[in-house]
C-alpha positions as CSV (number, residue, x, y, z in Angstrom):
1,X,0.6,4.5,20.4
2,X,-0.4,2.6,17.5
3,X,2.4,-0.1,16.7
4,X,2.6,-3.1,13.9
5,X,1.7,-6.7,14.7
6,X,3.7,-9.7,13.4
7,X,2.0,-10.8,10.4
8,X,2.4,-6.9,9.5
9,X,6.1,-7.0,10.3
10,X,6.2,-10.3,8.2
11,X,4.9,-8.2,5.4
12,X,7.2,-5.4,6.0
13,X,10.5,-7.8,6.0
14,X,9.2,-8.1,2.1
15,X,9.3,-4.9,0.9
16,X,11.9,-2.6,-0.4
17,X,13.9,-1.3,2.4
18,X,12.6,2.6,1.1
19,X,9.0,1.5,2.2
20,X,10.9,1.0,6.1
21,X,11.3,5.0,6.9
22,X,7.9,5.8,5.2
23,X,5.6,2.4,7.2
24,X,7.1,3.5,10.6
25,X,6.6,7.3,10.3
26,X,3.1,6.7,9.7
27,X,2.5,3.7,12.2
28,X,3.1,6.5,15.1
29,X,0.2,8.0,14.0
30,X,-2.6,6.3,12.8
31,X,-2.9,2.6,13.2
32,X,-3.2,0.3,10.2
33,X,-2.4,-3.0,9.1
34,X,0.1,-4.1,5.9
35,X,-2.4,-6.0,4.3
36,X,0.1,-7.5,1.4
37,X,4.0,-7.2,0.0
38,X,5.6,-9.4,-2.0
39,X,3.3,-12.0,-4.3
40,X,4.4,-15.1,-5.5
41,X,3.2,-16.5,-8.4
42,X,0.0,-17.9,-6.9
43,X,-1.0,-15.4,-5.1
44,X,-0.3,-12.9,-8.1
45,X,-2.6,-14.9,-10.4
46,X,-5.4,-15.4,-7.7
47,X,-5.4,-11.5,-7.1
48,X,-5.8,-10.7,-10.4
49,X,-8.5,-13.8,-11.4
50,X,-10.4,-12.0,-8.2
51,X,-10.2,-8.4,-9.7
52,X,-8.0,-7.3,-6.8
53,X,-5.4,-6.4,-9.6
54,X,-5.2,-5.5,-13.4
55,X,-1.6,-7.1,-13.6
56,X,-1.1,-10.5,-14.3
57,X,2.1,-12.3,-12.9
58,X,5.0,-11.0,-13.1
59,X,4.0,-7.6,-14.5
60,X,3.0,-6.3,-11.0
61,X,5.6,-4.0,-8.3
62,X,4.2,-6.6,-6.0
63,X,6.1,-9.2,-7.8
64,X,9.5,-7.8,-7.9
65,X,11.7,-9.4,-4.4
66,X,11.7,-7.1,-2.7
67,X,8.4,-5.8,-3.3
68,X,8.1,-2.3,-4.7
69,X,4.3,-2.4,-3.7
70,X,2.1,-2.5,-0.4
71,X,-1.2,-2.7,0.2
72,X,-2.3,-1.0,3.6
73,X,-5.7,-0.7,5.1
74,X,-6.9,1.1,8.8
75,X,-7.0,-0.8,11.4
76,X,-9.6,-1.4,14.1
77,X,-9.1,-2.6,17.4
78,X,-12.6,-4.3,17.1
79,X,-14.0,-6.4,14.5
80,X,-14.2,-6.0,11.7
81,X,-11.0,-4.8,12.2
82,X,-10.5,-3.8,8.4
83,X,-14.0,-1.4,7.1
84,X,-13.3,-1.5,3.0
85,X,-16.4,0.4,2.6
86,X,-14.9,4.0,5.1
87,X,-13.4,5.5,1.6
88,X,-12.9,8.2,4.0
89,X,-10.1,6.1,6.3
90,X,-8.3,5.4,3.0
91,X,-8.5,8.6,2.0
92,X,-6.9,9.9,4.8
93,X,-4.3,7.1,5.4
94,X,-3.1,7.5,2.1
95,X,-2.3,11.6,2.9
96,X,0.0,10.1,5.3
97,X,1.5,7.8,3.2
98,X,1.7,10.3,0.9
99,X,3.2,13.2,3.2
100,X,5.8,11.0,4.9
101,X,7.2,9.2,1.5
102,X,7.9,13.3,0.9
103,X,10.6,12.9,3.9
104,X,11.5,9.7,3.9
105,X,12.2,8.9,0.0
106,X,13.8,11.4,-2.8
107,X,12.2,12.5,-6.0
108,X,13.2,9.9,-7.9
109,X,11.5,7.3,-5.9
110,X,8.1,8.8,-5.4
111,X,5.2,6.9,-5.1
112,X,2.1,6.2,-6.6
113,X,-1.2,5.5,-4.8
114,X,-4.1,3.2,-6.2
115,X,-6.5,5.7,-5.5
116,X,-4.8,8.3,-8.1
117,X,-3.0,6.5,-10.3
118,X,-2.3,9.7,-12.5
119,X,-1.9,11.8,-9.5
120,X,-3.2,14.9,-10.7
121,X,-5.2,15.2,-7.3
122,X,-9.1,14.0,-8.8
123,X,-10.2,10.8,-7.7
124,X,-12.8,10.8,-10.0
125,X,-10.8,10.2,-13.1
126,X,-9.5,6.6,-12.2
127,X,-10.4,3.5,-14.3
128,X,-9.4,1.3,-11.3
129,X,-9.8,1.7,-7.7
130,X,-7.2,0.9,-5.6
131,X,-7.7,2.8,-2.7
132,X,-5.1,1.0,-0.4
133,X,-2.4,0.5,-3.0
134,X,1.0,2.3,-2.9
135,X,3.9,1.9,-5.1
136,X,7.6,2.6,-5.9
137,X,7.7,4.4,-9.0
138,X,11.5,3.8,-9.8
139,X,12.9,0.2,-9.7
């Protein structure tokens, strides 16, 4: 059974505890890897001069402590262990993520995925790509 590492349970320890139920749920399932929580200043600026987000510091969930925002990706036993180009694996992780926030959080925390920021279900419509984003929508 899939299970998280330490620098994964590092990332976890900065989140909002509501992203606990939803993380482990999943994790029983289909292995994959917190890729990033909370983000400091410097990390928040450096994301963002890189493209890796359209929020500049503090305007992102990631920067609230604890983070309202995580950024997952599949995980492979072998290298490379993250594939950012297998749309597909984020795809599907994210109906996970999706499925267990449904019984793990109420209504008024839903969440948000990178990959439909609108979520009205069409992929196709999104401006920016964030395929292995997930927010809080309430603070």
């Amino acid at each position: 059974m899939p299970s998280f590492g330490q620098r994964s349970r590092d990332r976890i320890a900065t989140l909002d505890e509501r992203w606990e139920g939803v993380l482990f749920q999943v994790i029983e399932h289909y292995d994959f890897t917190i890729v990033c929580g909370f983000r400091d200043m410097a990390a928040q600026t450096f994301a963002f001069e890189q493209s890796f987000s359209t929020k500049q510091w503090p305007n992102s969930k990631h920067n609230v402590n604890p983070s309202l925002a995580v950024d997952i990706a599949p995980w492979h036993s072998d290298l490379p262990h993250i594939r950012w180009e297998r749309k597909e694996e984020f795809i599907f992780l994210a109906g996970l993520i999706v499925g267990a926030s449904w019984m793990n959080l109420d209504g008024d925390d839903s969440i948000r995925w990178g990959g439909d920021w609108d979520s009205d279900g069409d992929q196709r419509d999104q401006t920016f790509m964030d395929i292995g984003h997930f927010e809080i929508r309430s603070g």
